[in-house]
C-alpha positions in Angstrom: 141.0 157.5 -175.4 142.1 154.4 -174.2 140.6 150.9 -175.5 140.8 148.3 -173.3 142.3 146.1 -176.2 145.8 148.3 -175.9 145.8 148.1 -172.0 149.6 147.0 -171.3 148.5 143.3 -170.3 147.0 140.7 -172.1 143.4 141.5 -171.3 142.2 138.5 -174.3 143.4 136.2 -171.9 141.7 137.8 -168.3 138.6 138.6 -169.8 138.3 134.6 -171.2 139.4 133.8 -167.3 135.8 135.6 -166.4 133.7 133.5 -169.1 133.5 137.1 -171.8 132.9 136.8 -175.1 136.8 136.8 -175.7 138.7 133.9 -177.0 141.2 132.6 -174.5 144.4 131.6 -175.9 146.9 128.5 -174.7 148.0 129.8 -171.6 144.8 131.7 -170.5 143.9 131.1 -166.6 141.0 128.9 -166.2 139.9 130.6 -163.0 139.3 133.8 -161.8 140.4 133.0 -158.2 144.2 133.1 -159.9 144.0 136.8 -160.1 144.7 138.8 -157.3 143.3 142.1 -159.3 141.1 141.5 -162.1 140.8 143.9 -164.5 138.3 146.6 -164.9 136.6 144.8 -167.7 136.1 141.6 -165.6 133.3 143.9 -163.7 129.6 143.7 -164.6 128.9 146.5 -167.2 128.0 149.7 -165.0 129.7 148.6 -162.3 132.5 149.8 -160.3 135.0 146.7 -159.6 136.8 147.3 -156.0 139.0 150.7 -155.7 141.8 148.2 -154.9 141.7 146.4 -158.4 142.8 149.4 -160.1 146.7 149.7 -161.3 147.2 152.3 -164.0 145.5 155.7 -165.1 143.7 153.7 -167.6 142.5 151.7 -165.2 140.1 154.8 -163.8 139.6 155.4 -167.6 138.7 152.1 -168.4 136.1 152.3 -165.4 134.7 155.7 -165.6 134.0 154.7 -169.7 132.0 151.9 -168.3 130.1 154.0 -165.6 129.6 157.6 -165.4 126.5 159.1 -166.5 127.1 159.1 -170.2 126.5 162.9 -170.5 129.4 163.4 -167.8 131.8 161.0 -170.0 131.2 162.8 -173.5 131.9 165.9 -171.5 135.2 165.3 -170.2 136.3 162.6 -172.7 135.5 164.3 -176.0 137.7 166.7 -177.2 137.6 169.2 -180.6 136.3 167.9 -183.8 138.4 164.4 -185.2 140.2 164.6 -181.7 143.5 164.3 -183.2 145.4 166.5 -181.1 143.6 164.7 -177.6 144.9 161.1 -179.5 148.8 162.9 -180.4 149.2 164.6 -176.6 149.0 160.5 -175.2 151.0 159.0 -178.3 153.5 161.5 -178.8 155.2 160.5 -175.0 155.6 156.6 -176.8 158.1 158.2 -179.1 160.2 159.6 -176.8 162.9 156.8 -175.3 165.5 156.4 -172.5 168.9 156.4 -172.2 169.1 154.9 -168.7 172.5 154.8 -166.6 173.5 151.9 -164.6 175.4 150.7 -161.5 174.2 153.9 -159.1 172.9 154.7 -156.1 168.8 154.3 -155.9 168.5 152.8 -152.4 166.4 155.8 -151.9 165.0 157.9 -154.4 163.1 161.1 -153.6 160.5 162.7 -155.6 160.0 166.4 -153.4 159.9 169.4 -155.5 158.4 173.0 -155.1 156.1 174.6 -157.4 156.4 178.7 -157.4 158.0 178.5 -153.7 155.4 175.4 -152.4 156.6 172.3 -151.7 155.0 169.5 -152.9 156.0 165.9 -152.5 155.5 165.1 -156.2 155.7 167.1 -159.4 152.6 166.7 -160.3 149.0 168.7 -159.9 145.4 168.7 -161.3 144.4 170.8 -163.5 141.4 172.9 -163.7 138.2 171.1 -165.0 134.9 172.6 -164.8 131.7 171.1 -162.7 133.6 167.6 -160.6 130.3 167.3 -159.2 129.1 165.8 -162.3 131.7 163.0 -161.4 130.8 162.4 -158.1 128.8 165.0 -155.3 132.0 165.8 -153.5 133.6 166.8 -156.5 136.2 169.6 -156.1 136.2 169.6 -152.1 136.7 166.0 -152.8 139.6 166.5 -155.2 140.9 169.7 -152.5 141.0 167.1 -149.5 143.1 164.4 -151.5 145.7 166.8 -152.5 145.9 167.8 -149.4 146.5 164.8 -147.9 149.2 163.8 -150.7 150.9 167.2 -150.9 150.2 167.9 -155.0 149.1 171.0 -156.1 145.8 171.8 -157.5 144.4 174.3 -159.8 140.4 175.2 -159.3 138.8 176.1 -161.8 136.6 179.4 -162.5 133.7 176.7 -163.6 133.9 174.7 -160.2 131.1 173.8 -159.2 131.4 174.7 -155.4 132.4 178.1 -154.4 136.0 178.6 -153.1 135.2 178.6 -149.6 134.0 175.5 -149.4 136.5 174.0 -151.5 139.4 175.5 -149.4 137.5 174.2 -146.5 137.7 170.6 -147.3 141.7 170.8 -147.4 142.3 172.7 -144.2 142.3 176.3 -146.2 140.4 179.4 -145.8 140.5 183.3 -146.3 143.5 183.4 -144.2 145.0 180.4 -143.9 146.7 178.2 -146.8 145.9 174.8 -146.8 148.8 172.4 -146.9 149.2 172.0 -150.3 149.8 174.9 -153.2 146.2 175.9 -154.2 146.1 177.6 -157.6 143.0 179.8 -159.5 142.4 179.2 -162.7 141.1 182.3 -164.3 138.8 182.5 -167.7 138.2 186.5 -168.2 134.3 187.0 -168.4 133.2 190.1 -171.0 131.7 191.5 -167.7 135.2 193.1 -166.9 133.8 194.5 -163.7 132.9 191.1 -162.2 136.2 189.5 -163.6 137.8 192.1 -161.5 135.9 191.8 -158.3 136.5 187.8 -158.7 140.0 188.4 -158.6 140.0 190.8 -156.0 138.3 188.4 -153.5 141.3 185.1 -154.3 142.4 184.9 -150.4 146.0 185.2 -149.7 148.0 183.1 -148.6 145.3 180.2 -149.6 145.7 180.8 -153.1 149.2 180.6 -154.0 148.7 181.7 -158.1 146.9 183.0 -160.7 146.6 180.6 -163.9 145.5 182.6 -166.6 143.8 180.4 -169.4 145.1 182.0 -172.6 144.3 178.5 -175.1 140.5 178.8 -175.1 139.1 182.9 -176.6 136.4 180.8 -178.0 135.1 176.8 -177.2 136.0 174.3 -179.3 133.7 172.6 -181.4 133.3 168.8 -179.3 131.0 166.9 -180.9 130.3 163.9 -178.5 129.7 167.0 -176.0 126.8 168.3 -178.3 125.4 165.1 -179.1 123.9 164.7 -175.2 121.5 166.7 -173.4 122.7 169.1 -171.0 121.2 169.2 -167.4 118.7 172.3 -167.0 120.0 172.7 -163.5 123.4 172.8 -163.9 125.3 175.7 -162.8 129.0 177.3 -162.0 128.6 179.3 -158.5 131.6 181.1 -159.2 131.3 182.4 -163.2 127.7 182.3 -163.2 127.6 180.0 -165.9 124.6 178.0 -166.5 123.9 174.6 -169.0 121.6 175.2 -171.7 120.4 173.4 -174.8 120.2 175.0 -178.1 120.0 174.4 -181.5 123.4 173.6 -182.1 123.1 170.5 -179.4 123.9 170.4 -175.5 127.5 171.3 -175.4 128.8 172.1 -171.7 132.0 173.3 -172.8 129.7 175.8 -175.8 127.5 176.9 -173.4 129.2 177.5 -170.4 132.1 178.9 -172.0 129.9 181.7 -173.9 130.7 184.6 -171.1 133.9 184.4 -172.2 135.9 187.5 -173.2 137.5 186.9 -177.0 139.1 189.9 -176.9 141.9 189.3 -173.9 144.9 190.4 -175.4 149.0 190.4 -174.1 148.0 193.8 -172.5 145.3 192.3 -170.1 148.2 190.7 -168.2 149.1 194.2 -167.0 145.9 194.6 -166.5 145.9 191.4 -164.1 148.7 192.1 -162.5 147.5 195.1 -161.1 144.2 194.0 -159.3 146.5 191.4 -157.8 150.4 192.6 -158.1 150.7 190.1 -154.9 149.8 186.8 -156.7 151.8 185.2 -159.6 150.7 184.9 -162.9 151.0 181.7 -164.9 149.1 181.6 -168.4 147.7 178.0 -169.1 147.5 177.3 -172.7 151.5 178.5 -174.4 151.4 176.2 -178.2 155.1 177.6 -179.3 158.1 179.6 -178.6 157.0 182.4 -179.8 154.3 183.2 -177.1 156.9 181.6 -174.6 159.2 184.4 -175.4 155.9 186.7 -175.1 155.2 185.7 -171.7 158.7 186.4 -170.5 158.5 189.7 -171.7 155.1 190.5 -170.1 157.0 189.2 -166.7 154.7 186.9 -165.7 156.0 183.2 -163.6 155.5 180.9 -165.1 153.8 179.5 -168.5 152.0 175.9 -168.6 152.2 174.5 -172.1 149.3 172.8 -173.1 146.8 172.9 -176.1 143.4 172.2 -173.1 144.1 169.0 -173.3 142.9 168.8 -177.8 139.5 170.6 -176.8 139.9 173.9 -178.2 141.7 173.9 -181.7 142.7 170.4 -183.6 145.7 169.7 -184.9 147.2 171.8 -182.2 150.7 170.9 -181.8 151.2 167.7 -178.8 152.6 169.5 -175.5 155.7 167.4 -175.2 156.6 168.6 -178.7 155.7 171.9 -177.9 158.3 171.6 -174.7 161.0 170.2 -177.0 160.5 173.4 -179.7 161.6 175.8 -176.3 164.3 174.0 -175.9 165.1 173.8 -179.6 164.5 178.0 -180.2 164.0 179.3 -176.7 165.8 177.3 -174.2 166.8 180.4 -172.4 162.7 180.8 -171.6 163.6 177.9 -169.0 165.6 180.4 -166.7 163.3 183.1 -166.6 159.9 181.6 -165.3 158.8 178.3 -164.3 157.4 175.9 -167.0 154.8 173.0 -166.8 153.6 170.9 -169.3 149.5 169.6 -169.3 148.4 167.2 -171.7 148.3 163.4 -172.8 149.9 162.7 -169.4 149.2 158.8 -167.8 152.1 157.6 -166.8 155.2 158.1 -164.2 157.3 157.8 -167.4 155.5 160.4 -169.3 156.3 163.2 -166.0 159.8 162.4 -165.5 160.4 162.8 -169.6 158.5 166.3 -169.2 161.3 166.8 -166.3 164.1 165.9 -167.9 163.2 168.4 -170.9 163.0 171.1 -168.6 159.5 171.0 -167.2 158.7 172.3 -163.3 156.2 170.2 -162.4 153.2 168.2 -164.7 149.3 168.8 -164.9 146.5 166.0 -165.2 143.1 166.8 -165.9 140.9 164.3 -167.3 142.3 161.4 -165.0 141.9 162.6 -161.9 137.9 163.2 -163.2 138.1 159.5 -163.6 139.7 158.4 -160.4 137.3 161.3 -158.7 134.7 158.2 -160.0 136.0 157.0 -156.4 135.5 159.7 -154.4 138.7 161.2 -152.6 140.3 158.2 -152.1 139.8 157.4 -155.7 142.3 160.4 -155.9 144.5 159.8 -153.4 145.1 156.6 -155.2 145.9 158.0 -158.2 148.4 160.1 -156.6 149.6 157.0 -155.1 149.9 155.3 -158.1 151.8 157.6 -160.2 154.3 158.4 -157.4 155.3 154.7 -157.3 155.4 155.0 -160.9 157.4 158.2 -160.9 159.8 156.6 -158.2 159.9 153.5 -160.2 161.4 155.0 -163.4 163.5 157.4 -161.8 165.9 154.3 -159.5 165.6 152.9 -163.4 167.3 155.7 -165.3 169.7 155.7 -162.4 168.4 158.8 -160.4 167.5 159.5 -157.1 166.6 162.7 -157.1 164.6 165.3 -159.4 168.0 167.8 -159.8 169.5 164.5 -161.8 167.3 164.7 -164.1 168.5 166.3 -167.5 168.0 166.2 -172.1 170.6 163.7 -172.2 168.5 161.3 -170.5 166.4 161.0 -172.9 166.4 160.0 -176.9 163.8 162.2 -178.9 165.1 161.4 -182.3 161.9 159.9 -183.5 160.3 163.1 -182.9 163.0 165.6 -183.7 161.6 166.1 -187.1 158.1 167.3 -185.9 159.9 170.2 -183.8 160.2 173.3 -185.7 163.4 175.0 -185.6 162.2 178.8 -186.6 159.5 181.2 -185.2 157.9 181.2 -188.8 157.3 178.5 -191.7 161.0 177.3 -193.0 160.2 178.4 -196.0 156.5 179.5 -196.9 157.2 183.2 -197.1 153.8 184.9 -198.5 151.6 186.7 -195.8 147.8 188.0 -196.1 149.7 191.8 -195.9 151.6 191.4 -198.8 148.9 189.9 -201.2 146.8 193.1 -200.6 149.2 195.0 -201.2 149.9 193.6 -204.3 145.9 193.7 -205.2 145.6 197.0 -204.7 149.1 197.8 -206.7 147.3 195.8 -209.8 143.8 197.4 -209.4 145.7 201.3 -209.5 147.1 200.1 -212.6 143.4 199.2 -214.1 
């Protein structure tokens, strides 16, 4: 996650401006009336400096480190085991460089896009998280109301921690009304197949505009920090039924309230999907390769979000910006047939419009919009604000106005271009578990 140390300004010399422990060098201010917005660290420690202050995602990182509960901030910070792949999602975008062109016409530069036949006014939406209200006691009607009001889309979770009603409720939605904005359901399949079905049954049309299937995640992921802190007895999902626990293996939220469900959802469940709802898309959340890209076209569903749950199911999962450039290395035709979106590592304006010009629909953010969630709604709807400027910004700098510029040769992905594989299988590690026991039990007839 981010350290304060690697913030893009030269926080040495701020922090020294508010009399820290830091050592100031030549050129640091000597008061803190010279700046206009100080930065996070500059606040008391478990204190929330002024909403206005904040400039970047890491910003809201840097903050929410410093002042959620810290049970909340293992949950959604921690991710599997050595959280390598978390780490590779965020670094992985710093490899990837511009190409920009010059002398054109970015008077006005528009950032509008549609998700699945929604408009939104920036290619961007939240991704599902489980419990918001640990963030703040608004939490996902909260998070509903500010994409609302900014036009993004968002993607509730099966773990909220309101029911849907009241969620659709706080952005203008209900049973038979869609809210403003696309609202999508984020589906886990419980081992109760009967009550997976009658939660599906009950999504309201036209309020929710698609199902997201979450295909990345048959089993939790082993997250440490998670385990290491108590869970609250009283903590509870209305909508899965889920409930915290502690056990002997520690206080994991993401263990515990993930233990309904169902391991065994296989490519034929989709049909099975499909036909309790044949009137909502289908997106699966959670594609790592081409392989399963090419899978998900041929189960017909709309649209696939790459993504690895953001490095907090299996480690060493491949980044999702490398997993974007492997379609377009072995599948690029998969970009015609359904819609893509990419979740994962995401902070920047720079890091969405790379996604776009690789072929991406729109991009997901989950962990940062718990952060800026810190602030209540408008703690969101600054966020939002923030990386549409950002967005805006580094599109008139490439020398685009609008998203349909956007395009590969816009970008420079040679320092990366050896991580991408190039086949469906190893390159050249040919050996399978099959074939050694076939060649056991050849040697033991021979015995």
């Amino acid at each position: 996650m981010a350290d304060p140390k690697d913030l893009p300004y030269r926080i040495t010399d701020l922090e020294a401006s508010f009399n820290t422990n830091a050592t100031p060098s030549n050129n640091a201010s000597s008061s803190s009336d010279e700046l206009l917005k100080p930065p996070p660290t500059a606040a008391p420690p478990a204190t929330k400096p002024p909403l206005s202050s904040l400039l970047s995602s890491y910003d809201f990182e840097t903050v929410a480190s410093r002042t959620l509960a810290p049970k909340t901030w293992a949950f959604y910070a921690s991710a599997a085991t050595d959280q390598l792949t978390r780490d590779a999602n965020r670094a992985s975008f710093d490899r990837i460089w511009w190409r920009p062109r010059v002398l054109r016409n970015v008077s006005r530069v528009s950032t509008g896009a549609r998700m699945l036949g929604r408009d939104v006014s920036v290619p961007l939406f939240v991704s599902p998280a489980a419990m918001a209200r640990l963030v703040h006691p608004d939490g996902e009607r909260a998070l509903a109301a500010a994409c609302a009001s900014r036009g993004v889309g968002q993607c509730i979770s099966t773990n909220a921690s309101y029911p849907l009603p009241e969620i659709l409720d706080a952005c203008g939605g209900s049973a038979t009304k869609a809210p403003p904005h696309p609202v999508f359901f984020q589906l886990y399949v419980s081992r109760d197949r009967a009550a997976t079905a009658s939660l599906v049954r009950s999504l309201p049309r036209p309020a929710i505009a698609a199902l997201f299937l979450t295909v990345d995640a048959p089993v939790p992921g082993k997250r440490e920090a998670d385990e290491r802190v108590a869970a609250p007895d009283d903590l509870a999902a209305p909508m899965s039924g889920a409930r915290a626990t502690n056990d002997a293996k520690g206080g994991g939220l993401g263990r515990v309230m993930g233990a309904y469900i169902d391991a065994s959802l296989t490519w034929d469940d989709v049909a099975w999907l499909r036909s309790l709802r044949p009137d909502l898309p289908i997106v699966l959340k959670g594609i790592q390769g081409a392989a399963d890209a090419m899978r998900a076209v041929e189960a017909g569903v709309q649209g696939i979000v790459v993504s690895n749950h953001g490095g907090r199911s299996l480690d060493t999962s491949p980044p999702a910006v490398l997993v974007l450039l492997e379609l377009q290395r072995c599948c690029p035709w998969v970009f015609e047939r359904l819609e893509v979106y990419v979740d994962g590592g995401v902070r920047r304006g720079t890091d969405v419009v790379k996604c776009l010009c690789l072929g991406a629909t729109a991009v997901g953010m989950g962990r940062h919009f718990l952060y800026a969630l810190n602030y209540g709604r408008e703690g969101v709807e600054k966020l939002v604000d923030i990386m549409k400027d950002e967005i805006e910004v580094s599109m008139a700098n490439l020398g685009v106005k609008h998203l349909d510029e956007l395009h590969p040769g816009l970008v420079n992905t040679l320092d990366v271009d050896h991580l991408v594989p190039t086949t469906m299988d190893h390159p050249y590690a040919k050996w399978s578990p099959r074939s050694r026991l076939v060649k056991d039990a050849a040697s033991k007839a021979k015995l």
